[in-house]
N, C-alpha and C positions, 0 to 999 in steps of 0.2 A: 504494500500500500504506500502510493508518494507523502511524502513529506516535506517538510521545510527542509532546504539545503542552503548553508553558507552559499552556493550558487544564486537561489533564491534570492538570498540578502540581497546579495551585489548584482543581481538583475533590478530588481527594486531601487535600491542606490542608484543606479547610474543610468534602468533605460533599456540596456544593451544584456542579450541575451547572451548566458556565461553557462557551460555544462552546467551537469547535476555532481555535486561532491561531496562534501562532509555534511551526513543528517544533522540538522539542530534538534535538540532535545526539548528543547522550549525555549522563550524569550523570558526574561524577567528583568525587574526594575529595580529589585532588591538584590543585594550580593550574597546575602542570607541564604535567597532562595537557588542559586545559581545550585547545577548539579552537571555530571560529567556529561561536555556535549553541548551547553546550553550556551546562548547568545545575550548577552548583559546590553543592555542600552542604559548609559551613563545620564543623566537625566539633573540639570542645574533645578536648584529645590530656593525657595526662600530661606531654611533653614540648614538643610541638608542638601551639597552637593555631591550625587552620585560618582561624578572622576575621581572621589577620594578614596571610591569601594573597587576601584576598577580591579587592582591587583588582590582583593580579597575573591572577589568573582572567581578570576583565575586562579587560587588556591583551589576554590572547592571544585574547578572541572570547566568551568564554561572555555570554549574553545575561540569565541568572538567578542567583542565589545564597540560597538557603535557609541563613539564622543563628538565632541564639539568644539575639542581643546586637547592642545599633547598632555599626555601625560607621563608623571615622573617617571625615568627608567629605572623603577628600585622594580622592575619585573622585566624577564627577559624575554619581549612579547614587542614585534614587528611592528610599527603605526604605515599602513597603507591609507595617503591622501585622497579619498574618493572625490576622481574627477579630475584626477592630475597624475598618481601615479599606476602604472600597470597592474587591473585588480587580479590576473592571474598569482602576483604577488602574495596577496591574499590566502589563495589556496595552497601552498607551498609549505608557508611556515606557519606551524599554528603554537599559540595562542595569537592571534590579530587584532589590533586597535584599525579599526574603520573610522576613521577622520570625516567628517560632516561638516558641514557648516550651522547646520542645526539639528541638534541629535533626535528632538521629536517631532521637526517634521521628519529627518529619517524612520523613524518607527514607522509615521504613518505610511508612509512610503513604501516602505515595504508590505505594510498589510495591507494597502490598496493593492498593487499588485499581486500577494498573494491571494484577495478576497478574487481577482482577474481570473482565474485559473480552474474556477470551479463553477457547477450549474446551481449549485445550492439557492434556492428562492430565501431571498430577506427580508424581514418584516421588522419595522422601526417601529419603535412604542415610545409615544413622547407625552407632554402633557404638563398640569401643575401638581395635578394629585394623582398617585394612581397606578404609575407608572410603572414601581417594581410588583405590586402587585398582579397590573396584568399581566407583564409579562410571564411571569411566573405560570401564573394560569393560561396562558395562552401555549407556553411551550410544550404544560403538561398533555393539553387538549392536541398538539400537533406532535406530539410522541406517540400517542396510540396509533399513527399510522408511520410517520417519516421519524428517520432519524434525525434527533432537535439537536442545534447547539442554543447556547444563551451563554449571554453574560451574567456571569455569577455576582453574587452581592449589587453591592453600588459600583462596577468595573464601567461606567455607563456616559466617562468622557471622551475628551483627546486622548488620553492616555486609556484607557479601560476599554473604550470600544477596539481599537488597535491590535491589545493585548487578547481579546479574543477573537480577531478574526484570524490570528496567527493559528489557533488551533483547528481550526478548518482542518479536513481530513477530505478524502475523496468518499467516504461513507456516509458526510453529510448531506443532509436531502433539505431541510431547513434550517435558517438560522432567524432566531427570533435577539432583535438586541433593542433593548432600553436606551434612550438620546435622553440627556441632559444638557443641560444649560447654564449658562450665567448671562449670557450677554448675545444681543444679536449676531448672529454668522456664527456662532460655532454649531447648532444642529446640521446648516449646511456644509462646513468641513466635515461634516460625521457623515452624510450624506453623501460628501464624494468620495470615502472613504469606501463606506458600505453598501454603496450604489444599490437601496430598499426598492424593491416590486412592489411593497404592499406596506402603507404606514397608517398608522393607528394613534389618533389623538382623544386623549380622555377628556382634560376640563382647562379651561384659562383661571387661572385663580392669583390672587395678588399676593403670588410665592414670590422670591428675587425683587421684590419690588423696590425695595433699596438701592437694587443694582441698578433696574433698568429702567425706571422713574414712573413710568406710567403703564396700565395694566392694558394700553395698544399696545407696547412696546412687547408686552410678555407674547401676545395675542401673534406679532409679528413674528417676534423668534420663533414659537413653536411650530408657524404655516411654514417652516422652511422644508417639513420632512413631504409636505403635500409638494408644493413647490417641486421638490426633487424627483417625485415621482415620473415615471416614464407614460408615455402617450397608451401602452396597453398595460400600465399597473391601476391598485384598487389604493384609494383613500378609506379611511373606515372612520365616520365621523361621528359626535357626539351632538346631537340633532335637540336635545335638551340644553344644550349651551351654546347661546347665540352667536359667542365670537369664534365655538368650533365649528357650527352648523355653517357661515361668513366661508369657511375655507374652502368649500366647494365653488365659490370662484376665481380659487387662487390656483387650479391647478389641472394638468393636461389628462388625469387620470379617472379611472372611473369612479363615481362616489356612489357609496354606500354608508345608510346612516340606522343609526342604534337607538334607542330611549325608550321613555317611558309610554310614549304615544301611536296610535295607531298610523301617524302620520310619516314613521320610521321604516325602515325595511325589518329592520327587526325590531319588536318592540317585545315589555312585560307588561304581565298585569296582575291584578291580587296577589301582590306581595305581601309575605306574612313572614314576621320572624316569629324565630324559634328560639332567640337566642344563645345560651351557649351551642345548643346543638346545631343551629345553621338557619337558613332562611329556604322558604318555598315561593313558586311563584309560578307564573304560566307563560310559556315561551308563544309568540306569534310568527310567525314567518310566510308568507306567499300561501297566506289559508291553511295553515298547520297550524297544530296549539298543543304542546307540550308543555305536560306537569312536570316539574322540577323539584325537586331535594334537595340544597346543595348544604356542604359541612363549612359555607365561609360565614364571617362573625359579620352583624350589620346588613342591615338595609343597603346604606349604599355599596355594596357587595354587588348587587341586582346590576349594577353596569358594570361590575369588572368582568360578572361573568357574562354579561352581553357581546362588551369587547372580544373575547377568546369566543367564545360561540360563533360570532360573526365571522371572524376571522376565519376559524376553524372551514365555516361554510365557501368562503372565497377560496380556500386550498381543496377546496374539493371532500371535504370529509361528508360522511355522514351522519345521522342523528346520533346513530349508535355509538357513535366513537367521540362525538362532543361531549355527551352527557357521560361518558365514562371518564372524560380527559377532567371536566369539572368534578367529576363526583371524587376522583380516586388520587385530588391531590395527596403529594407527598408530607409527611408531617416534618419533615427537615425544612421543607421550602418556605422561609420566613414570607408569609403573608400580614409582616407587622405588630398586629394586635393579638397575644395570645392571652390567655387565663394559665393561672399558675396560683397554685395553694400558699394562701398567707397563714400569719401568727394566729393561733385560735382559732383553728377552720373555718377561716374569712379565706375570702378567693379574690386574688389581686388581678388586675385587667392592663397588661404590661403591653401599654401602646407607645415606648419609650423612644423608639426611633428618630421622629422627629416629628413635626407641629407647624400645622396652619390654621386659620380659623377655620377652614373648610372639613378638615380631618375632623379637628378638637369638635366639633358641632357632631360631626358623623361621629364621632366614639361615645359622645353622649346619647344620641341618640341611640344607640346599642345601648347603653347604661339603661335608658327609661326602658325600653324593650324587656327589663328584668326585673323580678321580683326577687325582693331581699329587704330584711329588715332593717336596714341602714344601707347607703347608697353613699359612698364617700368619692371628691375628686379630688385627686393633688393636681394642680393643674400648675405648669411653670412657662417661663418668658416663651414668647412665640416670636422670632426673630427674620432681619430681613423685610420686614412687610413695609419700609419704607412711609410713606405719607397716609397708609392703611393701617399703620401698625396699634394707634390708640383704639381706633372703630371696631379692630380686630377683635381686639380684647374684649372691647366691650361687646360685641357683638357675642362671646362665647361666654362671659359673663351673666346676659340676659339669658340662656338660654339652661346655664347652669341651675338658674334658679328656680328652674321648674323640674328639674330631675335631680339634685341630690338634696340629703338629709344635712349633710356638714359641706362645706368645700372650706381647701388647703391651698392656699398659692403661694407660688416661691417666685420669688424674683421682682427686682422692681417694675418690670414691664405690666407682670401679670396681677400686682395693685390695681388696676383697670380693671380688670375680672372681679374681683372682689367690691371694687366701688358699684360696676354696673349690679351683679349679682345682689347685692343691699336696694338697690335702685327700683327693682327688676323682681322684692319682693321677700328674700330670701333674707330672716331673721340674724338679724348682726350676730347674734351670740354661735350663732351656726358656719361663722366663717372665720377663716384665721389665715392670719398672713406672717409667710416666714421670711427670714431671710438668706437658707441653708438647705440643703437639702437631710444635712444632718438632724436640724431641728425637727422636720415632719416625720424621720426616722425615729428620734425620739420619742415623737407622740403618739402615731402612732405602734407605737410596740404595748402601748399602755391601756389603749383605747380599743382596740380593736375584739371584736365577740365574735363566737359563731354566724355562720352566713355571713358576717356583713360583708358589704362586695366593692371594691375600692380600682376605682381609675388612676391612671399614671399617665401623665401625657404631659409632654415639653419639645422644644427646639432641641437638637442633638446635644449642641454646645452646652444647654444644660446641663448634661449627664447624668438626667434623671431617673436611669437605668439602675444607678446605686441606689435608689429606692428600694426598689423591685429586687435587687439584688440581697438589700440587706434584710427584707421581710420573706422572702422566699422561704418554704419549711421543704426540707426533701422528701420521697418516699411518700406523699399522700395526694391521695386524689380526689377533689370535691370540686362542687361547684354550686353558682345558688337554681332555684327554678324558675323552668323558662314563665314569663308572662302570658297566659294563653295558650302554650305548647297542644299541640296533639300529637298522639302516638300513631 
């Protein structure tokens, strides 16, 4: 089966087509992870620049390293100039520094070119909320029939989407990849990267908004993955969100849209949650109407698995193998929001990841969805939101106060939550404001009683994972009951 070759690299590099030679074993970014064989891209950091790992790389095996600057010879390792001196050089004497001028656009470079060389169909998942979730569920849904690749974790920039197109294989049949953002034009470098048949936009929401000032601008980045599409690929739009529903004029591809209306290609209807144990609903399609089970957390759930359903359908699947692909997610694959048994068989609601007012509303919304004798939020700063960022608050504030019994806010941002939540109805003595994460740790380890059922939810930067972390009990498994549920 082909693989990536040193050949590969310096085809990549330079353009110019170079035999097939030494396998790479993999690329990596880290010197840590370098193993015998493997190709190191030397990568300038704010913090940490990678040229200072280059000779550790080559301790542990890797046989290349693409820089952007010589480096020290305390290693007895060739520097071939790409684009000046003879890359048969390259292949000759190994270990080799690959000289650049910019080592990630090298990277990309190379993965465009290797993304060149395969029939594998792409499907881009972009969006403000949403993103890793679908993808997740979209790759599971397009595994039951094709071999899937995906980007793992958050791998979903400049650098991450690169790092897995590298592992393309000739046995992939799809690759589903997650596109993030910060600023206008990078979906589109990702895009000519990964050159997507099929892109998928979830919601516009006033994520980045710090960065990119107005919630056009967000609206704009994201059209970039429609944009990129080709004259016979499929856009997969989100038909309940005005500014994704808008991108079906931005682009040469076919559109297909998803919601909650019969006005969609594919729409739902009687949505019912369950719960901890998942949400039901009735699938519409071209005069179909399929009942649904699925095991994801929340209502708004109902469009992630719209997303991958639809998708599923433009690949050509059928019913049989959608509803197995949603039903039989993997329990490794972080879909974000899990349940995990607290102090005093209370059951904590560890949505730690990160935080928009858009999530934080949908996680409560799950929270009211549940019966339990106490209903607690620790709710912390929600970050980024730029000239959105007080309404945010408040905006998850007001709605706090109609679903729990106490709420906990950490951070000075998330003061707003607590102001609106008082505003909004919710008895002062029922709300507390920290300024630690330790202190809510504190408290609750004191307070906490059977069933009661506690949300966790913050901006990453908070790290309000050590929450969750530090109220965790092992070994037990509970949960409170569904509101409503049927068996």
């Amino acid at each position: 089966m082909k693989g990536l070759t040193l050949a590969d690299v310096l085809t990549g590099l330079t353009g110019n087509l170079i035999e097939a030679s030494q396998p790479i074993a993999s690329v990596v970014i880290d010197s840590r992870q370098a193993e015998p064989g493997s190709l190191f891209v030397a990568l300038p950091g704010e913090n940490v620049d990678g040229h200072q790992y280059v000779a550790q790389a080559f301790e542990h095996g890797a046989i290349a390293a693409i820089t952007q600057q010589p480096v020290p010879p305390y290693w007895p390792a060739q520097t071939v100039r790409v684009g000046q001196d003879d890359p048969a050089q390259a292949l000759a004497n190994l270990p080799v520094c690959l000289q650049v001028e910019n080592s990630l656009a090298g990277l990309q470079q190379v993965a465009a070119h290797w993304r060149g060389q395969f029939a594998a169909r792409v499907i881009g998942v972009t969006g403000s909320v949403g993103k890793s979730s679908t993808k997740e569920l979209l790759a599971n849904v397009l595994a039951t029939r094709f071999v899937t690749l995906k980007n793992e974790g958050n791998l979903n920039n400049e650098i991450g989407l690169p790092l897995t197109l590298l592992k393309l294989n000739p046995s992939h049949e799809r690759v589903v990849l997650e596109m993030g953002m910060y600023d206008i034009g990078e979906i589109e470098l990702l895009c000519r990267i990964a050159r997507p048949q099929v892109g998928v936009v979830t919601n516009v929401e006033p994520v980045h908004l710090e960065r990119l000032g107005t919630i056009e601008r967000i609206a704009q980045a994201k059209a970039e993955l429609v944009q990129a599409l080709p004259p016979d690929g499929v856009a997969i739009l989100n038909r309940d969100d005005p500014r994704v529903a808008a991108m079906a004029q931005l682009t040469q591809a076919t559109v297909v849209t998803y919601g909650m209306s019969p006005e969609a290609d594919l729409w739902a209807s009687d949505v019912q949650s369950a719960g901890l144990e998942g949400i039901r609903f009735v699938l519409h399609y071209r005069g179909e109407h399929i009942h649904v089970r699925l095991p994801l957390l929340g209502r708004h759930s109902v469009h992630t698995a719209l997303r991958a359903a639809l998708a599923g359908l433009v690949e050509g699947l059928d019913w049989a193998e959608i509803i197995s692909g949603l039903q039989s997610l993997p329990s490794q694959a972080q879909l974000r929001l899990l349940a995990v048994p607290g102090p005093n068989q209370s059951t904590l609601l560890d949505d730690t990841y990160n935080a928009s007012p858009a999530s934080t509303i949908a996680a409560l919304n799950l929270l009211d969805d549940l019966t339990a004798p106490r209903k607690i939020a620790v709710l912390g700063d929600m970050m980024e939101l730029g000239s959105f960022e007080e309404e945010g608050h408040r905006k998850v504030g007001c709605r706090a106060a109609d679903v729990v019994d106490l709420l906990i806010t950490i951070g000075a941002r998330a003061r707003w939550i607590a102001e609106e939540a008082a505003a909004c109805g919710l008895v002062q003595s029922s709300i507390l404001q920290f300024d630690t994460n330790q202190a809510a740790i504190d408290l609750l380890k004191e307070i906490l009683e059977p069933e009661n059922l506690v949300l966790v939810k913050g901006s990453n930067s908070q790290r309000m994972v050590e929450i969750v972390t530090a109220l965790t009990v092992r070994n037990r498994r509970s949960g409170p009951k569904n509101k409503g549920a049927a068996s």
